[in-house]
C-alpha positions, 0 to 999 in steps of 0.5 A: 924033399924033391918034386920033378915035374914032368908032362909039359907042351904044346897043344893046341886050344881045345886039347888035352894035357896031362903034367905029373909030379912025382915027389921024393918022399911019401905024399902022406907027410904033406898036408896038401899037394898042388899045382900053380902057374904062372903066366909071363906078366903075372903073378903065381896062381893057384890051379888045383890042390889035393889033400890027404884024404882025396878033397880037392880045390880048383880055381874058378877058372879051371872048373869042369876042365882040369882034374887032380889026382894022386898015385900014392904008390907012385908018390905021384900027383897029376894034373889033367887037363882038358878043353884047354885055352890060350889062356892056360898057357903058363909056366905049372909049378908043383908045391907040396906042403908038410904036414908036421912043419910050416915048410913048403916045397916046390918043383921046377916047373914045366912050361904048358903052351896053347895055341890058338 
């Protein structure tokens, strides 16, 4: 299994980005697709997730401003992301679990700067 991120940048705080993920295989063999960052200094984060039929989680501190979604035609999930922060900035890595074993998949992540 494959994941390929894409969408990364500069921004600057206030904007706007949108990182996708596009896997190598249908997104109904996993149970739940999502993102993580991870910040310089910091341990991995969980973003957002989004399972099978649509429900979707968010940390506390990306409420309101990110949202996650999924093509399953493009076997596609996103991330967009809004009213962006200093604080944001981080390395978004793409995680896809199975839905028949205990493996786990991750992408290569793609670097997400904002300035102030």
């Amino acid at each position: 299994v494959q994941l390929q991120a894409f969408g990364g940048g500069l921004v600057q705080a206030g904007g706007s980005l949108r990182v996708s993920c596009e896997v190598s295989r249908s997104i109904f063999s996993f149970s739940a697709m999502g993102w993580y960052r991870q910040a310089p200094g910091k341990e991995r984060e969980l973003v957002a997730t989004i399972g099978p039929v649509g429900a979707t989680k968010y940390a506390e501190s990306v409420k309101g401003r990110f949202t996650i979604s999924r093509d399953n035609a493009k076997r596609t999930v996103y991330l967009q992301m809004n009213s962006l922060r200093p604080e944001d900035t981080a390395v978004y890595y793409c995680n896809a679990r199975s839905r028949y074993t205990s493996d786990e998949y991750w992408g290569q992540g793609t670097q997400v700067t904002v300035s102030s």
